[in-house]
C-alpha positions as a Markdown table, in Angstrom:
| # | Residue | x | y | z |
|---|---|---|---|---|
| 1 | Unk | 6.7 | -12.9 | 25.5 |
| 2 | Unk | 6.3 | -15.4 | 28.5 |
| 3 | Unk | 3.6 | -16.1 | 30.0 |
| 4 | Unk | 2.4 | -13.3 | 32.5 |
| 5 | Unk | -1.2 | -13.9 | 33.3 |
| 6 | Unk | -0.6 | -14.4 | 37.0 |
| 7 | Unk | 1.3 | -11.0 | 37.2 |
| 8 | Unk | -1.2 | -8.9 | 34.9 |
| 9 | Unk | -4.0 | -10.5 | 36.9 |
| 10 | Unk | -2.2 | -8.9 | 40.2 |
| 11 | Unk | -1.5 | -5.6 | 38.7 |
| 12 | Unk | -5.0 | -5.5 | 37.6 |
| 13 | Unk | -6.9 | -6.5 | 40.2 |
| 14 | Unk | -4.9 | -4.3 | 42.9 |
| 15 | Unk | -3.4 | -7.4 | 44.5 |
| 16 | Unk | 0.3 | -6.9 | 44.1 |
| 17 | Unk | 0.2 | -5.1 | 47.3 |
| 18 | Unk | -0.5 | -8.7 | 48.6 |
| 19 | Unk | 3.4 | -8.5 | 48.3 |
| 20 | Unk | 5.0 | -6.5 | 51.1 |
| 21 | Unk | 8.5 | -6.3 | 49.8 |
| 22 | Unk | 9.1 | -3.3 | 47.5 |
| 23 | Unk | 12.1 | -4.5 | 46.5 |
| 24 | Unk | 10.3 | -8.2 | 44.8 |
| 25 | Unk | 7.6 | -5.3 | 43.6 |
| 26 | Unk | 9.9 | -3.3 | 42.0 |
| 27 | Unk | 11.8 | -6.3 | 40.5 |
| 28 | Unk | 8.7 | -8.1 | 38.9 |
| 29 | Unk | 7.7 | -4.5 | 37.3 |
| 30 | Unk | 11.3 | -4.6 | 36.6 |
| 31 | Unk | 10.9 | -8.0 | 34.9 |
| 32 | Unk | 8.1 | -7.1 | 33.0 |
| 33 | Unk | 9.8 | -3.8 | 31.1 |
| 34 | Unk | 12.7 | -6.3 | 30.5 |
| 35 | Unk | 10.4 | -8.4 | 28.7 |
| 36 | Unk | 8.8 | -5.7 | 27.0 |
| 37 | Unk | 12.3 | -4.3 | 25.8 |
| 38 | Unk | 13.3 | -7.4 | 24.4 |
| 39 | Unk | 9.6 | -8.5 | 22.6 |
| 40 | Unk | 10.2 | -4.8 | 21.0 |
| 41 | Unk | 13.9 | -5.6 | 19.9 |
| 42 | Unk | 12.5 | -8.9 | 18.1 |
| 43 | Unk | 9.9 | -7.5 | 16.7 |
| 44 | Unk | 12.7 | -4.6 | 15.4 |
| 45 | Unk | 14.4 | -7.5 | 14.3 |
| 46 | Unk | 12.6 | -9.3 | 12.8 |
| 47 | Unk | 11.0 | -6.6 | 10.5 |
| 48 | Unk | 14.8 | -5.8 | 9.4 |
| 49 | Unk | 15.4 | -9.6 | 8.7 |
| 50 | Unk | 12.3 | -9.5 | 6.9 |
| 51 | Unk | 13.2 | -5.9 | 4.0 |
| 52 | Unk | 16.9 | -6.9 | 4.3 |
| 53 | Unk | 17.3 | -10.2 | 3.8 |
| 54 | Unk | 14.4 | -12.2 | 2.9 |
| 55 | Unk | 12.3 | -9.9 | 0.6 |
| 56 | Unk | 15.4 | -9.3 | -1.5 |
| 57 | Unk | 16.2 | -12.9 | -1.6 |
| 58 | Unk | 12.4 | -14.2 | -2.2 |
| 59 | Unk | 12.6 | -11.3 | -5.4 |
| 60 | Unk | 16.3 | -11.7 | -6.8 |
| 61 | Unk | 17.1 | -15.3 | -6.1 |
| 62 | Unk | 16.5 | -19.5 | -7.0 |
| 63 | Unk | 16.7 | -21.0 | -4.1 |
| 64 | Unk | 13.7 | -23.4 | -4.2 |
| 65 | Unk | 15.9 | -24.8 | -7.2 |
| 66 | Unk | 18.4 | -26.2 | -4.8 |
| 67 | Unk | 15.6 | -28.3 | -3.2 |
| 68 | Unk | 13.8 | -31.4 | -3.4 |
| 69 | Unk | 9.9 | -30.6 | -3.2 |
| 70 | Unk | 9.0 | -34.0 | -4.9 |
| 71 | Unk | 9.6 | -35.7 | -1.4 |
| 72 | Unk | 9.3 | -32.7 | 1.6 |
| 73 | Unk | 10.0 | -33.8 | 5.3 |
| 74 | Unk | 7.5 | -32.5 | 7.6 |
| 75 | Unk | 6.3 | -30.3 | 5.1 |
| 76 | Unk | 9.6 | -29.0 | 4.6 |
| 77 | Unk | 11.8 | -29.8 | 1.2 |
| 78 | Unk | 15.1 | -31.5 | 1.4 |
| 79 | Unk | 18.3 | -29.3 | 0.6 |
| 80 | Unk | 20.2 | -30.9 | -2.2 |
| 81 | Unk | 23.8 | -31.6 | -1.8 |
| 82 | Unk | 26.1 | -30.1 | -3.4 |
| 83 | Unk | 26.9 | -32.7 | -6.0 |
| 84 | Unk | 23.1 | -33.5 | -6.7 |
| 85 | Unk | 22.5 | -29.9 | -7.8 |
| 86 | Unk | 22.1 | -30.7 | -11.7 |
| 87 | Unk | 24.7 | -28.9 | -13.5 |
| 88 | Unk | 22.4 | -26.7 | -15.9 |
| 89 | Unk | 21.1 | -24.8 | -12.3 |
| 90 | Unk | 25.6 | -24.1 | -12.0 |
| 91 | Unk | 25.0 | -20.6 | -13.7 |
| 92 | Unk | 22.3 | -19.8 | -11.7 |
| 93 | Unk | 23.5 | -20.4 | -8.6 |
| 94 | Unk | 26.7 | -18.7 | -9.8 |
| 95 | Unk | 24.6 | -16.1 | -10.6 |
| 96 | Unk | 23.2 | -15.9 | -7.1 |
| 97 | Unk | 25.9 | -15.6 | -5.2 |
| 98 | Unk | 27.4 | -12.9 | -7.0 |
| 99 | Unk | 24.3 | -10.9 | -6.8 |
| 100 | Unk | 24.4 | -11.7 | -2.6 |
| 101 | Unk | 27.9 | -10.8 | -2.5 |
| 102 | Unk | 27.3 | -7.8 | -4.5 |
| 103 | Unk | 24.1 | -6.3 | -3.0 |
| 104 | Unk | 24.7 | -3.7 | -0.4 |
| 105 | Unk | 21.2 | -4.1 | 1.2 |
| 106 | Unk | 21.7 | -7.9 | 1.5 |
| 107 | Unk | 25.0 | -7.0 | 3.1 |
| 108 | Unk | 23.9 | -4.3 | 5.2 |
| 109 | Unk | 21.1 | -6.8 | 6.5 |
| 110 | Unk | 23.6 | -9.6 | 7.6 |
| 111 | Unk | 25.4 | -7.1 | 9.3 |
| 112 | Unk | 22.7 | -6.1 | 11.0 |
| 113 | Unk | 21.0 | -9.1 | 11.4 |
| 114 | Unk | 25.1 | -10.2 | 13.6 |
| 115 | Unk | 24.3 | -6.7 | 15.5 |
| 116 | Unk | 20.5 | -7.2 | 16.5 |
| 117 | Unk | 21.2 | -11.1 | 17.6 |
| 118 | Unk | 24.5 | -9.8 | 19.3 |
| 119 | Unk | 21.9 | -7.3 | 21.1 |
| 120 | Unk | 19.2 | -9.7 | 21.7 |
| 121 | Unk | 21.8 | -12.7 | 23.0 |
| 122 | Unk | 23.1 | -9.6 | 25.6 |
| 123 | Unk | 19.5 | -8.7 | 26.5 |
| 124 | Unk | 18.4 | -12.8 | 27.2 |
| 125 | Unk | 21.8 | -13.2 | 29.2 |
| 126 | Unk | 20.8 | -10.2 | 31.3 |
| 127 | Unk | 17.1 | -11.0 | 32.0 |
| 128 | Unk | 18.4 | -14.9 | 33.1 |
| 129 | Unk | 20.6 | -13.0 | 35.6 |
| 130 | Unk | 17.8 | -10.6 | 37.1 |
| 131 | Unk | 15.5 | -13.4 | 37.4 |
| 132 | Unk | 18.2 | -15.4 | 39.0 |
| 133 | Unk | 18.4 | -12.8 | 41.4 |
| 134 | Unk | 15.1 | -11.9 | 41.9 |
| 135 | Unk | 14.5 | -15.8 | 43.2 |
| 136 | Unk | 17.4 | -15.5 | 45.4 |
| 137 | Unk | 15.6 | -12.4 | 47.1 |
| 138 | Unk | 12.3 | -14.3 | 46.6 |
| 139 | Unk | 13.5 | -17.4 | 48.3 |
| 140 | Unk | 15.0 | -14.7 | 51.3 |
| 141 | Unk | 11.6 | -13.2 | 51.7 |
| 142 | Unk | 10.4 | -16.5 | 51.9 |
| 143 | Unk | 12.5 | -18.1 | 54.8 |
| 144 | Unk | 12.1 | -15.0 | 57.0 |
């Protein structure tokens, strides 16, 4: 959620009637449900991501075997290449992928997880082309 301190302070305080225009009134209340709609569909998101996809992978699967913890960059371990993954872990990472490809709740999550960003992407294209407008009928206002 961005930053809307200004705009709560204004609604609080009784001061948006500073504004005379309904129309910029209506379109920053506007903007604010926008940004409220798409905090909720991250959050939605995100708690799908989180049972669909990573809670079965943290309990089913062996990734941190296909990384380097002995020297992490930024904190973060270094992803092995392909032909640096010993060939006793093979099996397992056979193993792995057949139980992703099989899993219907893994599968059901990326689908999902294409759907909600699809969503989201739509949502973040829209809001860049209220606000777009909303400054042109700012900047209007403005030069009157």
């Amino acid at each position: 959620m961005p930053n809307n301190n200004t705009f709560k302070e204004l609604l609080s305080s009784g001061n948006l009637s500073l504004i005379k225009n309904d129309s910029i009134k209506n379109g920053l209340l506007e903007l604010e449900k926008n940004y409220a709609s798409i905090a909720g569909s991250e959050y939605h998101m995100r708690r799908e991501y989180e049972e669909y996809l990573y809670d079965p992978h943290v309990k089913n699967i062996s990734l941190i075997e296909f990384y380097d913890t002995t020297t992490p960059t930024d904190g973060l371990p270094i992803r092995l290449k392909a032909e640096d993954i010993p060939e006793s872990k093979h099996n397992k990472l056979i193993t792995d992928v057949k139980w992703q490809h099989n899993n219907q709740t893994f599968t059901n999550g990326l689908k999902l997880a294409l759907m909600n960003n699809g969503g989201l992407s739509r949502k973040h294209k829209n809001q860049m082309e209220y606000i777009n407008g909303l400054i042109h009928l700012i900047d209007t206002e403005i030069k009157k």
